[in-house]
BATORMI-426225 format. One line per field, with one value per atom (N, C-alpha, C): residue in three letters; x, y, z. Coordinates in pm, 1 decimal. Example, Ala and Ser with C-alpha at 12.3 -4.5 7.8 and 13.67 -1.06 7.14 Angstrom:
2
type = c(ALA / ALA / ALA / SER / SER / SER) $
px = c(1319.0 / 1230.0 / 1320.0 / 1285.0 / 1367.0 / 1290.0) $
py = c(-569.0 / -450.0 / -330.0 / -225.0 / -106.0 / 3.0) $
pz = c(780.0 / 780.0 / 780.0 / 708.0 / 714.0 / 787.0) $
//
This chain:
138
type = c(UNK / UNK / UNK / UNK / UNK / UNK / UNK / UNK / UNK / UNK / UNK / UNK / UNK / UNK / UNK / UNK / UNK / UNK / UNK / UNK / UNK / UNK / UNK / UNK / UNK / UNK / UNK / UNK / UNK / UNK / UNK / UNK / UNK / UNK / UNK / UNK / UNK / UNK / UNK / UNK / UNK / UNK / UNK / UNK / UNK / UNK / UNK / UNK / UNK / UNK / UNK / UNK / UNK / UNK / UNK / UNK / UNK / UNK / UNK / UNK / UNK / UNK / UNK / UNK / UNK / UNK / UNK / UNK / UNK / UNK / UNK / UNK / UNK / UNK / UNK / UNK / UNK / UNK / UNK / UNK / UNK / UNK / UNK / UNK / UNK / UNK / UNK / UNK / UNK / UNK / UNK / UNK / UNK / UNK / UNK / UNK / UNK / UNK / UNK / UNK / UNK / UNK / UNK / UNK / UNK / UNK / UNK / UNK / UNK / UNK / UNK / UNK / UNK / UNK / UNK / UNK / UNK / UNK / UNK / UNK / UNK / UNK / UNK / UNK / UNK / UNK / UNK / UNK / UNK / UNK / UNK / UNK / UNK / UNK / UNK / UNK / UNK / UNK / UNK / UNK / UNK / UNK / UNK / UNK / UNK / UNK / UNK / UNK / UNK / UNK / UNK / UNK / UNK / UNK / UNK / UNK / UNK / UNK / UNK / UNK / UNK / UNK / UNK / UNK / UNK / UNK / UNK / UNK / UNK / UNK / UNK / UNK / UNK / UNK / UNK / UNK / UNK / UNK / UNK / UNK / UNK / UNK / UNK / UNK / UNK / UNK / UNK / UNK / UNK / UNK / UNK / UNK / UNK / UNK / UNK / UNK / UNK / UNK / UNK / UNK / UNK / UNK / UNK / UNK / UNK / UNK / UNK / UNK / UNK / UNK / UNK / UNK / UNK / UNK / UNK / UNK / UNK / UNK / UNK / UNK / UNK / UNK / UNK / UNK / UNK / UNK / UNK / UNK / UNK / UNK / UNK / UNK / UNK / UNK / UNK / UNK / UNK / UNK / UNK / UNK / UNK / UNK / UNK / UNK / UNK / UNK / UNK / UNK / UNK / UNK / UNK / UNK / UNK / UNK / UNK / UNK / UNK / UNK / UNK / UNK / UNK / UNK / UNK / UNK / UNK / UNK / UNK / UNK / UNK / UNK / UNK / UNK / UNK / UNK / UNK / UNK / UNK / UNK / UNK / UNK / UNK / UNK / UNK / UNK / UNK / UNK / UNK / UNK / UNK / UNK / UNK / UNK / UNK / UNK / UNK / UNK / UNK / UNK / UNK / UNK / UNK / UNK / UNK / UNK / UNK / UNK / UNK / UNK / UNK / UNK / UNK / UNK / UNK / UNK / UNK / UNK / UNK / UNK / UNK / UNK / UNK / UNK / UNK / UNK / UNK / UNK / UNK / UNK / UNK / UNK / UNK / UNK / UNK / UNK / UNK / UNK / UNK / UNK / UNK / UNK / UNK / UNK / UNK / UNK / UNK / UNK / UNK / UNK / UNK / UNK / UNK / UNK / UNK / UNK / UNK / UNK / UNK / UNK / UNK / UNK / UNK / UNK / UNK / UNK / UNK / UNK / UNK / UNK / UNK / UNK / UNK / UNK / UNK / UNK / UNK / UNK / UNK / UNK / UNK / UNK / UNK / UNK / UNK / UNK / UNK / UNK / UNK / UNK / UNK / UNK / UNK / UNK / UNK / UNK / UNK / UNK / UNK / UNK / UNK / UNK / UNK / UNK / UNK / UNK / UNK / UNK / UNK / UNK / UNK / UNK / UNK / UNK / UNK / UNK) $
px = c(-1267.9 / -1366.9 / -1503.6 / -1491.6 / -1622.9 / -1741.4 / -1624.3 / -1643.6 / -1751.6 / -1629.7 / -1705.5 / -1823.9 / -1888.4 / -1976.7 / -2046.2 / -2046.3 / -2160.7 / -2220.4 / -2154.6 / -2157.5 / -2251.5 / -2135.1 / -2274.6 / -2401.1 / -2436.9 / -2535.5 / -2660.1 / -2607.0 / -2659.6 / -2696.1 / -2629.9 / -2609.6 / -2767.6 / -2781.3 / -2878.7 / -3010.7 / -2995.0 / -3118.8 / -3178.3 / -3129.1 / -3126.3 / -3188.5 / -3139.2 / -3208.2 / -3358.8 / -3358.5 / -3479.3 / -3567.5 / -3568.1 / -3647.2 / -3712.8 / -3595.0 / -3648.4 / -3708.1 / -3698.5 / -3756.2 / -3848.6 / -3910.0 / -4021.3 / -4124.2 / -4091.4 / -4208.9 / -4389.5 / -4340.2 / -4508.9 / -4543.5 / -4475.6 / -4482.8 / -4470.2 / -4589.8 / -4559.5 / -4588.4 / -4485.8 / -4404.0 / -4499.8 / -4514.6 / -4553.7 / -4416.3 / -4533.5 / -4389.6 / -4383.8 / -4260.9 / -4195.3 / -4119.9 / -4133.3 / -4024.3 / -3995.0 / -3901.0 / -3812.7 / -3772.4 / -3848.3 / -3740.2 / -3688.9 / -3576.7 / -3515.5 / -3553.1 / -3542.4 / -3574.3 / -3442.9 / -3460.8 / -3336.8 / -3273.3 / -3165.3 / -3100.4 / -3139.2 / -3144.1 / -3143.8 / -3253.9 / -3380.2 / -3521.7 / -3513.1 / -3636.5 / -3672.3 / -3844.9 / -3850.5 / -4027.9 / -4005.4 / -4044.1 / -4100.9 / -4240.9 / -4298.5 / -4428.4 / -4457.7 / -4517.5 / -4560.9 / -4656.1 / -4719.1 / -4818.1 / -4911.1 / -5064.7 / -5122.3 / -5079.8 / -5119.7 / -5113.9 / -5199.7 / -5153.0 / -5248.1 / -5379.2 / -5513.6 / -5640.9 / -5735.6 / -5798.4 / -5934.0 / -6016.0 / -6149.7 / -6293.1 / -6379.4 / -6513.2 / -6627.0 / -6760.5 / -6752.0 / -6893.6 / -6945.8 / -7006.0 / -7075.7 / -7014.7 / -6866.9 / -6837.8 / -6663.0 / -6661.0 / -6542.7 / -6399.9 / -6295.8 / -6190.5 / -6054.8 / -6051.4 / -5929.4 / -5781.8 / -5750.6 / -5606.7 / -5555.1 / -5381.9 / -5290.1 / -5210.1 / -5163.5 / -5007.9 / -4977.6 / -4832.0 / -4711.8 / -4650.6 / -4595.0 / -4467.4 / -4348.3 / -4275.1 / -4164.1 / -4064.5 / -4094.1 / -4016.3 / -3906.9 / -3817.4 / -3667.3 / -3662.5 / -3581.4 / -3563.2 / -3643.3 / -3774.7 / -3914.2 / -4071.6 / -4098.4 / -4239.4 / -4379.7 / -4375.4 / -4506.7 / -4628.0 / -4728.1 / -4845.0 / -4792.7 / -4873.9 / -4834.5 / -4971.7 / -5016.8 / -5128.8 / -5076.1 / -5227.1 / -5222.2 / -5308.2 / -5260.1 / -5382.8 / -5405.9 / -5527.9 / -5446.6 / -5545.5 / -5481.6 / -5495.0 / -5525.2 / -5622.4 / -5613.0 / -5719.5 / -5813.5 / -5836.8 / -5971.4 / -6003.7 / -6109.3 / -6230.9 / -6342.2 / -6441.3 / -6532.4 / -6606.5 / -6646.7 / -6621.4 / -6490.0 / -6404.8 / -6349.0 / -6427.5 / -6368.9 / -6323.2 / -6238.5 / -6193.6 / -6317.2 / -6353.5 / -6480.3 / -6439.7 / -6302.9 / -6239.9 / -6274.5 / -6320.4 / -6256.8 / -6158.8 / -6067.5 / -5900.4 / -5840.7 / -5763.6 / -5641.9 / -5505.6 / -5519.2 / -5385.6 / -5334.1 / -5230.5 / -5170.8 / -5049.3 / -5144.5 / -5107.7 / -4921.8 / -4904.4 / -4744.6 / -4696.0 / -4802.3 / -4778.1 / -4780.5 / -4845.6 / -4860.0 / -4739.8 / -4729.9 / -4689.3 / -4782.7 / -4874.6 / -4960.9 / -5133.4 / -5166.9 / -5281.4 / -5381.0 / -5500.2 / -5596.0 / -5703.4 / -5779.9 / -5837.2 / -5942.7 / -6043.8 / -6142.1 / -6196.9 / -6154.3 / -6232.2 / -6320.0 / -6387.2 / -6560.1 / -6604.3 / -6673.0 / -6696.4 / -6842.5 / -6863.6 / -7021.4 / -7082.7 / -7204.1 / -7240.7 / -7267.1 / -7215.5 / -7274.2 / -7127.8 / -7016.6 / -6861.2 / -6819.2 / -6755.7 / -6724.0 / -6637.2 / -6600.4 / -6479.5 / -6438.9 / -6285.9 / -6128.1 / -6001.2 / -5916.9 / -5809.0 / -5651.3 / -5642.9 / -5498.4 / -5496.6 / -5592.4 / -5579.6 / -5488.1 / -5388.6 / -5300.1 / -5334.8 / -5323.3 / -5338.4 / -5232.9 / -5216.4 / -5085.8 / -5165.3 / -5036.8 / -5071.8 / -4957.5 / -4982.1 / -4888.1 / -4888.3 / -4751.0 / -4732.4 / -4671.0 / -4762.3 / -4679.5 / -4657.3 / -4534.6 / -4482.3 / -4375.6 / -4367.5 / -4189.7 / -4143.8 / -4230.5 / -4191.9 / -4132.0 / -4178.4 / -4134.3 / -4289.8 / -4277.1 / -4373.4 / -4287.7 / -4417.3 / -4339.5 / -4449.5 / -4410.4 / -4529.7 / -4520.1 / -4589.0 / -4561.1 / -4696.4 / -4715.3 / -4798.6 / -4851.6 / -4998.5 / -5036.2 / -5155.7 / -5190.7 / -5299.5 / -5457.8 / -5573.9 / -5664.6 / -5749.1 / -5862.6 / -5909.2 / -6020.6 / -6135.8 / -6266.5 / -6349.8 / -6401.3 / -6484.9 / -6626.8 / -6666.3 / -6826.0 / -6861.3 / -6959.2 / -7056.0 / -7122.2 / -7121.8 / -7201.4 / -7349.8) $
py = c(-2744.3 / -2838.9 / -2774.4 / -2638.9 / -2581.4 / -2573.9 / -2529.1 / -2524.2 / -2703.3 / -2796.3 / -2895.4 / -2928.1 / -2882.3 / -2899.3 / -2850.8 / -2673.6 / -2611.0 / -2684.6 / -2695.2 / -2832.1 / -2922.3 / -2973.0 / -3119.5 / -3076.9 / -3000.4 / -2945.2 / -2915.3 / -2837.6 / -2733.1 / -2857.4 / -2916.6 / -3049.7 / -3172.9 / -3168.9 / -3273.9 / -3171.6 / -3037.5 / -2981.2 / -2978.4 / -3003.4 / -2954.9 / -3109.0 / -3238.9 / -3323.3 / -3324.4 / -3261.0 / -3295.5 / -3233.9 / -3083.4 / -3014.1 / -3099.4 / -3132.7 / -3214.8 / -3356.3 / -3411.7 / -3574.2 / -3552.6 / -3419.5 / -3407.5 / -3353.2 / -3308.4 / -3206.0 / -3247.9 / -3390.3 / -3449.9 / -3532.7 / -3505.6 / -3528.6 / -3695.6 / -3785.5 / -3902.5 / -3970.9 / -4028.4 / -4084.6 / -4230.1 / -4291.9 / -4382.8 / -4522.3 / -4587.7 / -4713.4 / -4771.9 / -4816.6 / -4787.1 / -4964.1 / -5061.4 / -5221.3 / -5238.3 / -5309.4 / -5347.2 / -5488.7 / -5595.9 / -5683.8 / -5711.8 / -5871.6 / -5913.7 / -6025.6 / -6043.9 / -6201.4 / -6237.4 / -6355.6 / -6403.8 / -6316.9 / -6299.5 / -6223.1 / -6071.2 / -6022.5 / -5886.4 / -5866.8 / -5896.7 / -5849.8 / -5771.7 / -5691.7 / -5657.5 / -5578.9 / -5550.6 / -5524.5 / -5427.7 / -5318.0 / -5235.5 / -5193.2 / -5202.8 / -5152.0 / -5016.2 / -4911.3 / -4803.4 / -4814.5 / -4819.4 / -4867.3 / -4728.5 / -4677.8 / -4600.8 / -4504.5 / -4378.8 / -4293.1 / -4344.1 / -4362.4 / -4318.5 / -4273.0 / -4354.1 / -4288.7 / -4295.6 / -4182.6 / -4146.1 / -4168.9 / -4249.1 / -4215.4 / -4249.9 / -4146.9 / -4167.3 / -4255.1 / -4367.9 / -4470.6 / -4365.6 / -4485.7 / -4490.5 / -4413.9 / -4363.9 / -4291.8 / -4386.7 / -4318.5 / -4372.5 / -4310.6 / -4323.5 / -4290.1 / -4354.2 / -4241.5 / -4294.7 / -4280.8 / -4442.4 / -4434.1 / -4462.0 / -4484.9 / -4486.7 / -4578.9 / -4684.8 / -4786.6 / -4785.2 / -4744.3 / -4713.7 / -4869.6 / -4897.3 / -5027.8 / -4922.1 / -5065.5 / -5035.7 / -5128.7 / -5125.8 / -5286.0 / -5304.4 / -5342.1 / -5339.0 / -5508.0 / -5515.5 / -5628.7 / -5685.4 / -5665.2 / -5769.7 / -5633.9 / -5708.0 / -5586.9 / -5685.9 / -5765.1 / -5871.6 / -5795.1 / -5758.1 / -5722.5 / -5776.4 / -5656.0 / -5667.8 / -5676.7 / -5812.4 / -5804.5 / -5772.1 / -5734.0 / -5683.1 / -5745.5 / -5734.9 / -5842.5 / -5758.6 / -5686.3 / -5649.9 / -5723.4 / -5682.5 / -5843.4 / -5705.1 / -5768.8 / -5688.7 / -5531.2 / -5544.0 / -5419.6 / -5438.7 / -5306.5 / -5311.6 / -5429.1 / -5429.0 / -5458.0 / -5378.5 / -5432.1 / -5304.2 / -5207.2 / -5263.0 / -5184.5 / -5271.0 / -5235.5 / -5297.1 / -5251.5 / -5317.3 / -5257.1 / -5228.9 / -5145.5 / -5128.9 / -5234.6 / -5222.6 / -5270.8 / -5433.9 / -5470.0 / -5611.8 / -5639.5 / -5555.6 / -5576.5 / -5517.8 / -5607.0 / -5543.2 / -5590.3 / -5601.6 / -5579.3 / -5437.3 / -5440.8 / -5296.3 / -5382.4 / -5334.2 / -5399.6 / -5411.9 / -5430.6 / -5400.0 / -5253.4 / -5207.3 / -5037.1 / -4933.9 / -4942.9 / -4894.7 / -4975.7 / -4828.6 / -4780.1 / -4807.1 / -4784.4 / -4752.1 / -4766.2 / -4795.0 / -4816.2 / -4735.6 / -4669.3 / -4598.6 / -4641.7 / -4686.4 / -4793.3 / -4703.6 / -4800.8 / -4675.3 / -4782.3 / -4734.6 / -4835.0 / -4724.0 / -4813.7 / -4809.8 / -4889.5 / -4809.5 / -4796.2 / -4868.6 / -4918.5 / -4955.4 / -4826.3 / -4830.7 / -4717.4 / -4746.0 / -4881.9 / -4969.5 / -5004.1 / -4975.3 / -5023.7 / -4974.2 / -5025.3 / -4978.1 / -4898.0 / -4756.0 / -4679.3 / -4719.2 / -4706.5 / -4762.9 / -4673.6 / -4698.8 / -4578.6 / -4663.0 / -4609.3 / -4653.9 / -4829.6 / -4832.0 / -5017.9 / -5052.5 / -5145.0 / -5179.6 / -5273.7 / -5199.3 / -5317.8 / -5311.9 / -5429.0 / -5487.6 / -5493.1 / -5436.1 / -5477.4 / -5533.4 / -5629.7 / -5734.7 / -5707.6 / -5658.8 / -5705.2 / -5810.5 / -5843.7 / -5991.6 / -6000.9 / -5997.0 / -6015.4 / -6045.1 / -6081.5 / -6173.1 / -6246.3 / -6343.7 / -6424.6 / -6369.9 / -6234.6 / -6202.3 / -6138.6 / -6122.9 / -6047.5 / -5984.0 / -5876.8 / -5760.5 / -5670.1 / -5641.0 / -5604.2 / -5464.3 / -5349.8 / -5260.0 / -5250.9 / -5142.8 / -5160.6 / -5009.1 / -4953.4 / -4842.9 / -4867.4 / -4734.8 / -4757.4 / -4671.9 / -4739.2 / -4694.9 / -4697.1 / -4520.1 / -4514.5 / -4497.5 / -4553.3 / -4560.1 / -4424.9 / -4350.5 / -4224.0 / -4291.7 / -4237.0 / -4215.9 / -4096.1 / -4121.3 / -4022.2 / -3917.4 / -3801.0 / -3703.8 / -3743.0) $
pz = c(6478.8 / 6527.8 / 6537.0 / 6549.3 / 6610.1 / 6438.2 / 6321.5 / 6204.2 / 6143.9 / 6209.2 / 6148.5 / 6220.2 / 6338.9 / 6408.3 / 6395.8 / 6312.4 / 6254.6 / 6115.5 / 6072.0 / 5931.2 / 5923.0 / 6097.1 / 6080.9 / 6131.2 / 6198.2 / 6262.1 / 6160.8 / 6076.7 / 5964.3 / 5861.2 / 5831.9 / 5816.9 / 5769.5 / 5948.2 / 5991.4 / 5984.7 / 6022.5 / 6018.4 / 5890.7 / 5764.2 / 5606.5 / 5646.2 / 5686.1 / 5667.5 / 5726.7 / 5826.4 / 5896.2 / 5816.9 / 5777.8 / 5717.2 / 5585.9 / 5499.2 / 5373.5 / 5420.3 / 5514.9 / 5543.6 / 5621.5 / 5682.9 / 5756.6 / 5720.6 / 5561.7 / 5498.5 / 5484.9 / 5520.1 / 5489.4 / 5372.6 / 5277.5 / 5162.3 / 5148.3 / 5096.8 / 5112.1 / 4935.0 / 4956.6 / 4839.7 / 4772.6 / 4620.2 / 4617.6 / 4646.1 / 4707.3 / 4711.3 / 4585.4 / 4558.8 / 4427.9 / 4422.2 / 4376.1 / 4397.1 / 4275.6 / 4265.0 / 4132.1 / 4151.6 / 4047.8 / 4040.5 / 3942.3 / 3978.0 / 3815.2 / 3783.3 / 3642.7 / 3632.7 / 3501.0 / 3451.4 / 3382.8 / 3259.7 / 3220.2 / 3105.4 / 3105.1 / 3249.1 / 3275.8 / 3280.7 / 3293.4 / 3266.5 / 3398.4 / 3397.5 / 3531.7 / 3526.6 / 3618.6 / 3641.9 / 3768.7 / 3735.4 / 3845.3 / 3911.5 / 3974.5 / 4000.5 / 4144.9 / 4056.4 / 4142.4 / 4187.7 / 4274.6 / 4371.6 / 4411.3 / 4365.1 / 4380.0 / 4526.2 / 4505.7 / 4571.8 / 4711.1 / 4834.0 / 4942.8 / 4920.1 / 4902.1 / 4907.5 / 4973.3 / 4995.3 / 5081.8 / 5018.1 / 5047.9 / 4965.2 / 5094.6 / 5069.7 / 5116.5 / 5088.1 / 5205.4 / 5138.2 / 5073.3 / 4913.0 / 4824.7 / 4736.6 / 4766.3 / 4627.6 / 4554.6 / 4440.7 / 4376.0 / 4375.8 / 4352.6 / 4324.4 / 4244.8 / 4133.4 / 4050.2 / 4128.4 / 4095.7 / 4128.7 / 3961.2 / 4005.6 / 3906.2 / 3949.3 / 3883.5 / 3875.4 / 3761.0 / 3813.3 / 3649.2 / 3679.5 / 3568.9 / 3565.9 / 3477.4 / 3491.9 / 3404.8 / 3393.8 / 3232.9 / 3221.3 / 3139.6 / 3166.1 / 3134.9 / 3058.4 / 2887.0 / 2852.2 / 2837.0 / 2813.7 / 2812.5 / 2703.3 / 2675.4 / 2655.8 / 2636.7 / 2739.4 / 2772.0 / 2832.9 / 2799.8 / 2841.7 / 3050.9 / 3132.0 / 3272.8 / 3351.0 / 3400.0 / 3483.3 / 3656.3 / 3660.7 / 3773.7 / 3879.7 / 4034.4 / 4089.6 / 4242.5 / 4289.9 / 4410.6 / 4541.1 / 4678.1 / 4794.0 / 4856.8 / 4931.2 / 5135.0 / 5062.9 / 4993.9 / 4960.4 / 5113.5 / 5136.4 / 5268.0 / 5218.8 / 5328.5 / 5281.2 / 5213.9 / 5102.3 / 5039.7 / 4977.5 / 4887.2 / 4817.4 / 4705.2 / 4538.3 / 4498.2 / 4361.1 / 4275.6 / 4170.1 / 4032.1 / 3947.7 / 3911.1 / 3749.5 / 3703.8 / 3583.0 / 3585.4 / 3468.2 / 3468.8 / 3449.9 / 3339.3 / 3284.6 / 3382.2 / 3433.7 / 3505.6 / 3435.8 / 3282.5 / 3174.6 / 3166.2 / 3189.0 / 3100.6 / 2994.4 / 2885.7 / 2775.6 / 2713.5 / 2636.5 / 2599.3 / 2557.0 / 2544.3 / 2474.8 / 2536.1 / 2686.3 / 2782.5 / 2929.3 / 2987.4 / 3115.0 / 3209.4 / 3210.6 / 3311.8 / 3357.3 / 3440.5 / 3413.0 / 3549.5 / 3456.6 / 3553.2 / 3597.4 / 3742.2 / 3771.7 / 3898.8 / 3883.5 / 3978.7 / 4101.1 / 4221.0 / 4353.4 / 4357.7 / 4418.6 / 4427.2 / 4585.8 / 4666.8 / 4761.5 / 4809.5 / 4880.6 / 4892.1 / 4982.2 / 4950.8 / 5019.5 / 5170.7 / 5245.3 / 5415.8 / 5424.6 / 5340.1 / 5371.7 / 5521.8 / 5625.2 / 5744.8 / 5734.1 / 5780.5 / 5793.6 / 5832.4 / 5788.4 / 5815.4 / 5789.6 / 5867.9 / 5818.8 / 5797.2 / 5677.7 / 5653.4 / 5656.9 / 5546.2 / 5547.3 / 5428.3 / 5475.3 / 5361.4 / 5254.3 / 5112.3 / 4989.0 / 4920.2 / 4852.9 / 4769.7 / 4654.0 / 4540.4 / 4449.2 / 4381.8 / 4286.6 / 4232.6 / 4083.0 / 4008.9 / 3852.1 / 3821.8 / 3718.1 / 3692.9 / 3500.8 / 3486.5 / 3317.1 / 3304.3 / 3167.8 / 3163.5 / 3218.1 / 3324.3 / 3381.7 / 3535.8 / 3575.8 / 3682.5 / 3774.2 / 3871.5 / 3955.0 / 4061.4 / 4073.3 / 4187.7 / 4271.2 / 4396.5 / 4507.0 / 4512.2 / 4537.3 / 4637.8 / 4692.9 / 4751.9 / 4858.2 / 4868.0 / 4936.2 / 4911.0 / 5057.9 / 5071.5 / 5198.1 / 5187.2 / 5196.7 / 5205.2 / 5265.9 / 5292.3 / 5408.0 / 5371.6 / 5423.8 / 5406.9 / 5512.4 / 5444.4 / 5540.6 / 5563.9 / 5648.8 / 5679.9 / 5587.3 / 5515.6 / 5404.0 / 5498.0 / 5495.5 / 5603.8 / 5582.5) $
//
């Protein structure tokens, strides 16, 4: 008993260590749509920017049973924050798409404001979600 108690012990600490490292993950959703299709969307990294400046993010898809060009739409971005692209296609040949917010230089700091972003192809759509924080410019 004492054996399986070092186990579990040794165990949970191996968990804590790996689930507490800090390390934060993109949110990642998957759906399906008819005759197996499906649509995934990776949802940009967590980002910081300072009024008046820019920053590249990244959303991957991934599309299973379908190869329809994948728009993109995203909700809840701060005030004063906006996407610099007009295309938000990632075409049929592409994975992925690289996209630059853009900051006003009078935008209010904010921390950890949640935006969604939405793919939509093949007749399916799909959410994940990412958070961004607006600095004060020194």
């Amino acid at each position: 008993m004492k054996w399986f108690s070092f186990v579990t012990t040794g165990l949970f600490t191996v968990v804590l260590l790996v689930g507490g490292t800090g390390c934060t993950s993109r949110d990642k959703k998957t759906g399906e749509g008819e005759g197996g299709k499906k649509i995934s969307v990776k949802a940009p990294a967590d980002t910081s920017i300072k009024q008046g400046e820019t920053a590249t993010i990244n959303v991957d898809i991934t599309r299973e049973k379908f190869n329809d060009a994948v728009a993109l739409k995203f909700t809840g971005l701060p005030d004063g924050v906006t996407i610099m692209e007009n295309d938000l296609t990632i075409s049929k040949d592409l994975n992925s798409a690289k996209l630059t917010l853009k900051v006003a230089g009078d935008a209010k700091p904010v921390d950890d404001h949640k935006v969604t972003v939405t793919a939509s192809g093949g007749g399916m759509r799909q959410e994940a979600t990412f958070k961004v924080t607006v600095k004060k410019k020194n």
